[in-house]
C-alpha positions as CSV (number, residue, x, y, z in Angstrom):
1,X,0.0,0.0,0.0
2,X,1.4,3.4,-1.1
3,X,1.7,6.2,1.4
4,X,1.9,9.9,0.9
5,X,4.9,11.7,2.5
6,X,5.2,15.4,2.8
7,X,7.7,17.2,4.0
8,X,7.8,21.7,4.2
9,X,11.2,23.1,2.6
10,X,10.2,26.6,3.3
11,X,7.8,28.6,5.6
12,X,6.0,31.9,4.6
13,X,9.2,33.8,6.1
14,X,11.1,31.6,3.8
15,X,9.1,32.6,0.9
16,X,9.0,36.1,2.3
17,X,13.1,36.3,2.6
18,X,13.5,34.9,-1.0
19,X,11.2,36.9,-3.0
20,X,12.8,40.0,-0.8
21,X,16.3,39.1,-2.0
22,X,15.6,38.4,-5.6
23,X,13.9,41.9,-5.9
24,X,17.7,43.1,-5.2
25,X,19.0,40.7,-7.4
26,X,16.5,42.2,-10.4
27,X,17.4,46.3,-9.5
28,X,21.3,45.1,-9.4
29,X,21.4,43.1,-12.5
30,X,19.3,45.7,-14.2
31,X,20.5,48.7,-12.3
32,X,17.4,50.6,-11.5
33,X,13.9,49.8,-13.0
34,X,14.2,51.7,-16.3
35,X,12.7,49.7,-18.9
36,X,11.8,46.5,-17.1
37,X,8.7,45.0,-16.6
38,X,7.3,41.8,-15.0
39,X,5.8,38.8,-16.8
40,X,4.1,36.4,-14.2
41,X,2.8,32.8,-15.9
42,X,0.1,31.7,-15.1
43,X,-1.1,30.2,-12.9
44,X,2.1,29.9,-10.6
45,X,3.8,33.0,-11.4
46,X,1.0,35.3,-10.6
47,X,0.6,35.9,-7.4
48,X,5.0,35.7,-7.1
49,X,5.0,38.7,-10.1
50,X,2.4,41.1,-7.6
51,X,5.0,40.4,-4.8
52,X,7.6,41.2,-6.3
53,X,6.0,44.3,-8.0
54,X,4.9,45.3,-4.5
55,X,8.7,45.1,-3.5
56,X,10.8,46.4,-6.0
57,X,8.0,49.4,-6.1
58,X,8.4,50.2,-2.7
59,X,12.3,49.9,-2.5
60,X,12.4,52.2,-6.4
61,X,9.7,54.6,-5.3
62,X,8.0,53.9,-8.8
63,X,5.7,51.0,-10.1
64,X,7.0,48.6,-12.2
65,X,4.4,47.2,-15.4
66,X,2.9,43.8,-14.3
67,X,2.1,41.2,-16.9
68,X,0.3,37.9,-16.7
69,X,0.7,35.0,-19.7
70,X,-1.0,32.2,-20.2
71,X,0.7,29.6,-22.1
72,X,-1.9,27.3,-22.5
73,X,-1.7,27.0,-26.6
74,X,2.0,27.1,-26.3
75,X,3.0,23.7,-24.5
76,X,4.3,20.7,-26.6
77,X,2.2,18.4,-24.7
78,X,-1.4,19.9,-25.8
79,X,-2.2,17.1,-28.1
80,X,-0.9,14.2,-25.5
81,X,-3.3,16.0,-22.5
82,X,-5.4,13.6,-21.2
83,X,-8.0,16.5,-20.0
84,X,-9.1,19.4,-22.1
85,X,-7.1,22.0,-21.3
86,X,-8.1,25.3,-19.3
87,X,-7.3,28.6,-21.0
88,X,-6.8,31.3,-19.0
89,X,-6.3,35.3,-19.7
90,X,-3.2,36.5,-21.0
91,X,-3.3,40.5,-19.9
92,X,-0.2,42.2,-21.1
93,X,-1.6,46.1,-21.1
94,X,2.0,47.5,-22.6
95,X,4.7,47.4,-24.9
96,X,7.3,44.4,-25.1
97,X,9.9,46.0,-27.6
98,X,13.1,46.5,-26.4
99,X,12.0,46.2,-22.4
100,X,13.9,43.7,-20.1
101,X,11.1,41.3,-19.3
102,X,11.4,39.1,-16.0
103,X,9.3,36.5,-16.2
104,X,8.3,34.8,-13.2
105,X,7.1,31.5,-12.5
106,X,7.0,29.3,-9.1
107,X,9.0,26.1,-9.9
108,X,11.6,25.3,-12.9
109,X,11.5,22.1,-13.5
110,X,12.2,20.4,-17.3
111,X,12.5,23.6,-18.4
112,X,9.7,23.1,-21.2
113,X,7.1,25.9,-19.4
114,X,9.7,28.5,-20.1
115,X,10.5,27.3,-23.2
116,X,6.4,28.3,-24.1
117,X,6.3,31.6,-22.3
118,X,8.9,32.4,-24.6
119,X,7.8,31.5,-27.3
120,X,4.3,33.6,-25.9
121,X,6.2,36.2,-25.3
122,X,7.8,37.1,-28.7
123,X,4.5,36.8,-30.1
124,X,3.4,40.1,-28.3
125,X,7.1,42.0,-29.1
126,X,10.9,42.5,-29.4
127,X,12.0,42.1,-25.8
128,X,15.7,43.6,-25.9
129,X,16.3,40.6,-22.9
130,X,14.4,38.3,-21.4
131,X,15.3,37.5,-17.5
132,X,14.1,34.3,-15.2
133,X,13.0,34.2,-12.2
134,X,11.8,31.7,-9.8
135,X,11.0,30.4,-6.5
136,X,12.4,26.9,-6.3
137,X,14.7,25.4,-9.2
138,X,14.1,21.9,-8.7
139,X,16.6,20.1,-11.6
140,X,15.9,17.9,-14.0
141,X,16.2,19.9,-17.3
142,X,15.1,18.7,-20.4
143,X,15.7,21.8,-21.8
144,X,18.8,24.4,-21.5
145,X,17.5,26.6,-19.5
146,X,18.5,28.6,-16.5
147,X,17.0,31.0,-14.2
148,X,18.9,34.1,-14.0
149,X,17.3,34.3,-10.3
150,X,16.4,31.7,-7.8
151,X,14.7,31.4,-4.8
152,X,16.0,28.3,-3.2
153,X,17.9,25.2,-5.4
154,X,15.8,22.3,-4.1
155,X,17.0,18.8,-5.8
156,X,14.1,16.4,-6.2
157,X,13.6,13.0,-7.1
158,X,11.5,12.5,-10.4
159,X,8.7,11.0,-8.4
160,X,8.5,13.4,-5.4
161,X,5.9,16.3,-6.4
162,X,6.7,20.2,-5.1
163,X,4.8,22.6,-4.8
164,X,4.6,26.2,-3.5
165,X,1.3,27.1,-2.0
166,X,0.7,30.7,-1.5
167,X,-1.7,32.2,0.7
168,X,-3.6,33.8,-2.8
169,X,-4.6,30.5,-3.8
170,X,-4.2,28.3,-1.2
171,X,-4.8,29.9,2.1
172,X,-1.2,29.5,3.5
173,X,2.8,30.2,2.1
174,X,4.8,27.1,2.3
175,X,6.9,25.0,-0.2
176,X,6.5,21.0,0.1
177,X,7.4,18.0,-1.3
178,X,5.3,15.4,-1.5
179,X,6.5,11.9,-2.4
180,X,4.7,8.7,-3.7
181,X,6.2,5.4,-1.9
C-alpha cells in the first residue's frame, strides 16, 4: 500500500526572505527599473510577479508594469493532454519592444514551461532581454534553461511532487514535497 509523504522546505518567512532578495538581485542586475517589466505565468507566477512588483515598487519609489501570460496554446504536450485544457487570460496592457522582461514563474523544473512563455512572449514583441526568475529550481532539465534568479535550489527525485502554495490561492505560504512510496 502506497503512502503519501510530505515534508515543508520553506515557511512563509522563507518565501518572504526569498522573494525579498531576488527583488535586489533584479534592480542590481538591471541597475534601476528603467525599462523592465514583470511577466508572471500563469497560474504559478501570478501571485509571485504582484510580490515582487509590491517590493521592487516600494524599495524604487516607482511602479513597475505587471504582466500575466498564459501559455496554455504554447505547451508541446497539448495534443498528448489527457483533459481538455483550461485557457486562461493573457493580460499584457503595454509594450514588449526592447523592455527587459522578468518573467516569473514558481517552480523550474524540465524547463519546457519556459521554453512556451517564450515562445508567448515574442508573439506580443521585441524584448531587448528576457530575464528568469523563480522560487524553487528543482533540476531535472530537459531543456537548456536557467534562471537568472532563484529562490531556493531544491533537488528532487523525479517522483517526489513540489509545490509552493501561496496564501492567494491556497490559504497558506509554504513550499513542500510530496512523495509517492
Amino acid at each position: 500500500m502506497s503512502q503519501n509523504k510530505i515534508k515543508t522546505v520553506m515557511d512563509k518567512e522563507g518565501i518572504e526572505r526569498c522573494l525579498t532578495r531576488i527583488a535586489y538581485e533584479i534592480l542590481e542586475k538591471n541597475k534601476g527599473i528603467e525599462n523592465l517589466v514583470l511577466v508572471g505565468i500563469r497560474t504559478g507566477g501570478v501571485h509571485l510577479a504582484e510580490r515582487l512588483q509590491k517590493k521592487i515598487s516600494a524599495i524604487e519609489g516607482g511602479k513597475i508594469p505587471l504582466g500575466i501570460l498564459d501559455i496554455t496554446l504554447y505547451r508541446d504536450d497539448l495534443s498528448s493532454a489527457k483533459k481538455k485544457p483550461r485557457l486562461g487570460k493573457t493580460k499584457i496592457p503595454f509594450s514588449l519592444d526592447n523592455k527587459i522582461v522578468v518573467l516569473i514563474d514558481d517552480v523550474l523544473f524540465t524547463g519546457r514551461t519556459i521554453r512556451a512563455a517564450m515562445d508567448a512572449l515574442i508573439d506580443f514583441g521585441r524584448p531587448k532581454m528576457i530575464q528568469l526568475a523563480v522560487l524553487i529550481d528543482r533540476g531535472h532539465r530537459e531543456l537548456p534553461i536557467r534562471a537568472d534568479f532563484v529562490g531556493k535550489n531544491l533537488p528532487s527525485s523525479l517522483w517526489e511532487a513540489v509545490s509552493v502554495n501561496l496564501v492567494e490561492k491556497n490559504g497558506v505560504d509554504e513550499v513542500v514535497i510530496k512523495e509517492d512510496n
